[in-house]
Structure formats: structure tokens, C-alpha cells
C-alpha positions in Angstrom: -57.6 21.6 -85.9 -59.8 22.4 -83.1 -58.9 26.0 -82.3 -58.1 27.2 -86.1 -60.5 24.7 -88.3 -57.5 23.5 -90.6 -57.1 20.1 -91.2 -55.2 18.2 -93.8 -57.1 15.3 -94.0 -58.6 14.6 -97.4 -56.8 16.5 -99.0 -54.4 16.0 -101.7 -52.3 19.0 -102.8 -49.1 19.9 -105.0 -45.9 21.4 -102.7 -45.7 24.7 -103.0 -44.1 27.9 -101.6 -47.9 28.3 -100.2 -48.2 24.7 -98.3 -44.7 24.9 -97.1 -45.0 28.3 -95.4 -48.5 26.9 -93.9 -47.2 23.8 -93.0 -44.1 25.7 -91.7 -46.5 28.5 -89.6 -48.3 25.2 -88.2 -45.2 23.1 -87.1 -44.1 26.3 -85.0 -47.2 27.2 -83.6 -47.6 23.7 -82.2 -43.9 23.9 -80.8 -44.0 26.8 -79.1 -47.4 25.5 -77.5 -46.3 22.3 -76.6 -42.3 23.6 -75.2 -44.7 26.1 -73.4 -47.1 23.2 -71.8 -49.9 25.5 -73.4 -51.3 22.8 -75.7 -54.4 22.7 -73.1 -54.7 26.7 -72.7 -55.0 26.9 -75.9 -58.6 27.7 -76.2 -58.0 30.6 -73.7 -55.1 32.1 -76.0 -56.8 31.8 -78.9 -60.4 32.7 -77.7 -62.6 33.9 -81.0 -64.7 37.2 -79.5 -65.3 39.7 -81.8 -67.5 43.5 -81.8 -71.0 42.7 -82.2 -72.1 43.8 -85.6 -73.9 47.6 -85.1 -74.1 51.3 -86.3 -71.5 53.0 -85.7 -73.1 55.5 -83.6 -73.8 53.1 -81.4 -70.7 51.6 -81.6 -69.0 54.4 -80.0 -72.1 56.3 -78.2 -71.7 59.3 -80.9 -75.3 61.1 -81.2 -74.6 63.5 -84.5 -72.7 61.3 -87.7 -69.9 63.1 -89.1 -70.6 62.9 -93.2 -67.6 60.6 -93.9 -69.0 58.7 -91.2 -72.1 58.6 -92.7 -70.5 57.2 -96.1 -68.9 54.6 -94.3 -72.5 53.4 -92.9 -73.5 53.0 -96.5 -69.9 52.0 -98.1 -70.6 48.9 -95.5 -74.0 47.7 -96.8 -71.9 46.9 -100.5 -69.2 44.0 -98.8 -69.8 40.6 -99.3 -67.9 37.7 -98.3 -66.1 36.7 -101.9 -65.2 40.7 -103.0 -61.6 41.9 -102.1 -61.5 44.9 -100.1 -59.2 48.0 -99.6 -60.4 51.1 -97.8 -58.8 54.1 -98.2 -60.2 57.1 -96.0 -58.5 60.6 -96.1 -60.0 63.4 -94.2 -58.4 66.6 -92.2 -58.0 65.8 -88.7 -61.4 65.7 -86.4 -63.8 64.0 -89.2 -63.8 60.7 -87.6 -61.7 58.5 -89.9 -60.6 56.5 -86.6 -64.5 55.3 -85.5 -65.0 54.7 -89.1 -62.1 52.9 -90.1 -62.6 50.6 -86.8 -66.3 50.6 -87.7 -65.8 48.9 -91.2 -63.2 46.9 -89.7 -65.3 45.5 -87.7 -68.0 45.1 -90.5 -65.3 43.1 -92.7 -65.0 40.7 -89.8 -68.3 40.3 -89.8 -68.9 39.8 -93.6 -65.7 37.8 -94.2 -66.3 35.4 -90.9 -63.2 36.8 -89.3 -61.8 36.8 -86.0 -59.5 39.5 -85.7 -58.0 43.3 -86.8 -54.8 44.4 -86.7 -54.3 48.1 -86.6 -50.8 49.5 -88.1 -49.0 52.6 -87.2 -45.9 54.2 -88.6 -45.0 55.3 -84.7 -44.7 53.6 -81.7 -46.4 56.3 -79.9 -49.1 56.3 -82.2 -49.5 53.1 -81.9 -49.5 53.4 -78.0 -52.2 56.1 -78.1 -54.2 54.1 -80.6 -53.9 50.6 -78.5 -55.8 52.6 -75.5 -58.8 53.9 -78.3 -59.2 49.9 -79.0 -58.9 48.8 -76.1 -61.4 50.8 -74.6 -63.7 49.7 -77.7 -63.1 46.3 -77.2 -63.3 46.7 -73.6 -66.8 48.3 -74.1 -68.0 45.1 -75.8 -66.5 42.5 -72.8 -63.8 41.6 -75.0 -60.3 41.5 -73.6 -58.2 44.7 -74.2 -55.8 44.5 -77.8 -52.2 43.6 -77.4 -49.5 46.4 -78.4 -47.4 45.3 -80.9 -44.0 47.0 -81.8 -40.1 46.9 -80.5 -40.5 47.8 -77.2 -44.0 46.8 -76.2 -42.4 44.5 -73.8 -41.8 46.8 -71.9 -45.1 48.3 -71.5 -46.6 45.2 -70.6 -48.4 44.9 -67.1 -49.4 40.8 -66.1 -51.7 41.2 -63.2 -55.3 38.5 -63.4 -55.1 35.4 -65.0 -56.1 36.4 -68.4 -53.2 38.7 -68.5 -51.2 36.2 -67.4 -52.0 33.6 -70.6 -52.3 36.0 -72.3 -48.6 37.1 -71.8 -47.7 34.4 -73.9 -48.3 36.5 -77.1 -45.6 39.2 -75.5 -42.9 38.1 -77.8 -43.3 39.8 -80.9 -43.1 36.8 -83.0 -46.2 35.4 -81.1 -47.8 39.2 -80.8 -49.8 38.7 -84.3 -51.4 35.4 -83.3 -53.2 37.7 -81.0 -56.9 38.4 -82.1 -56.8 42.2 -82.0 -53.5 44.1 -82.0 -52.5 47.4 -83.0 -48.6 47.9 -83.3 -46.3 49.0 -85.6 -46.2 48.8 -89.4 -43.1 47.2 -89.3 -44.0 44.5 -87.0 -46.8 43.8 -90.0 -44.1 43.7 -92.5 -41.5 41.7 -91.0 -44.0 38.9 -90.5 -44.0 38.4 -93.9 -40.3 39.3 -95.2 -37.3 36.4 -95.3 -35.5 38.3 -92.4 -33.6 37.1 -89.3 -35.5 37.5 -85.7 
């Protein structure tokens, strides 16, 4: 209840699919925190930074605004917090659609009181090369660097300073999407939600 503001009490529902997969999602969060004797580090693994809200040219130093860029800036003035949202940005390659997807990413957080963004690729060396352009964004704005996400990412992983270190609990990749900003594969994304085996 503390670290994800959901609580039960009050509240009188029907059992559905919906309450059984949140109440499910719950139950095994709390195990593996408690088998893991994290219950108390919790705050640090769950830790709620996100971007400041800004321009995009100053989010990433850029002096000159592509024009799709541009768009975005004013495409990002229309959210608000009830409207459903689905970008779609195709451009040829050099226009910026990275810094302006991660721009009105960042801008959904904002208006949607979110905490998090995961980025999906369809490779895992794209989603290698985009975990470092992230990271170094998040980085920038003294936020801890995104987790990669996809089959082999354990393999990648280097646990060095104590944040590193709790935050090595998330290296499993059933734990990895609990982390606040990720960027992995599309797959990873999907199996979260399909009726598969582990």
C-alpha cells in the first residue's frame, strides 16, 4: 500500500478475471519481496523519479527543432489525464523520432501521473543500443540508468555500488518490468501478459 497506493480497504467488488489477476500480481510481488528479505528495501527498488517535465530541446541540448519535432512540441499541449493515447511517428531515418517519441513519453508521464516508460524493440541489439540513449537521458536528469530487458540481458548485467546492487533484484526477467524505466524486447512486453509457462 505504501510503495504502489493500492489498498483494498473499503472497497467492495465482484470477482473477476480483473481482481484475480491484481490480486494474483500482488500476492507474488509480496512473496518474492518477503522470500528475498527485501520487504524493507522496498522503497529503494521501487523509487518513483521521473524526467522533469521540459522542451524537448532542452531535454536533449538540441539548438535547431527538426519539424516532426516541432509537431510533437504541439501534439503534447492536446493530452490530458482522462483521453486514451497512441502515438504513431514514422519518419526516414535522421528526423528525430527517437527524442520525440521519449519526449512525449515523458510528457504522458507527466499528464497521466505516471512513474515509468517502457521502451520495446523487435531486436535485442536494438534494444541494447537504445538502453544506452535512455540511460544517458535518464542519467542526465540524476535518475538511475534504465534496466535492459530481453533473454539474455542477464548476461549484460554489471553489479558494482549499492544501487546496482538492489537494484539487481529486477535482473530476472519476470521482475525486469517492475522496474521504472526499461527498454527490452517486444517480446518480454508480450509475454507479461500472455497465459505462457516461464
Amino acid at each position: 500500500e505504501n510503495y504502489f497506493g493500492i489498498t483494498l480497504k473499503n472497497i467492495t467488488f465482484e470477482v473477476s478475471d480483473s481482481v484475480c489477476t491484481m490480486l494474483w500480481g500482488v500476492v507474488i510481488l509480496a512473496d518474492w519481496l518477503t522470500s528475498g528479505n527485501l520487504e524493507d528495501k522496498a522503497d529503494v527498488l521501487f523509487a518513483t523519479s521521473i524526467m522533469p517535465k521540459k522542451p524537448i530541446s532542452e531535454m536533449f541540448n538540441i539548438e535547431k527543432l527538426r519539424p516532426l519535432q516541432e509537431e510533437c512540441e504541439k501534439l503534447a499541449v492536446m493530452f490530458n489525464d482522462n483521453s486514451p493515447s497512441a502515438i504513431i511517428i514514422e519518419a526516414p531515418m535522421g528526423e528525430g523520432k527517437t527524442e520525440a517519441a521519449l519526449y512525449l513519453a515523458n510528457q504522458l508521464l507527466h499528464s497521466k501521473s505516471k512513474n515509468g516508460i517502457y521502451v520495446a524493440l523487435p531486436t535485442m541489439a536494438t534494444a541494447r543500443q537504445m538502453e544506452e540513449r535512455v540511460s544517458r537521458l535518464l542519467v542526465n536528469n540524476n535518475i538511475s540508468s534504465a534496466k535492459l530487458v530481453h533473454s539474455e540481458a542477464w548476461l549484460e548485467q554489471e553489479v558494482g555500488n549499492q544501487e546496482e546492487i538492489d537494484k539487481s533484484w529486477f535482473a530476472p526477467t519476470k521482475r525486469a518490468l517492475l522496474s521504472n524505466y526499461a527498454v527490452g524486447t517486444i517480446d518480454q512486453a508480450m509475454m507479461s501478459v500472455l497465459k505462457i509457462k516461464h
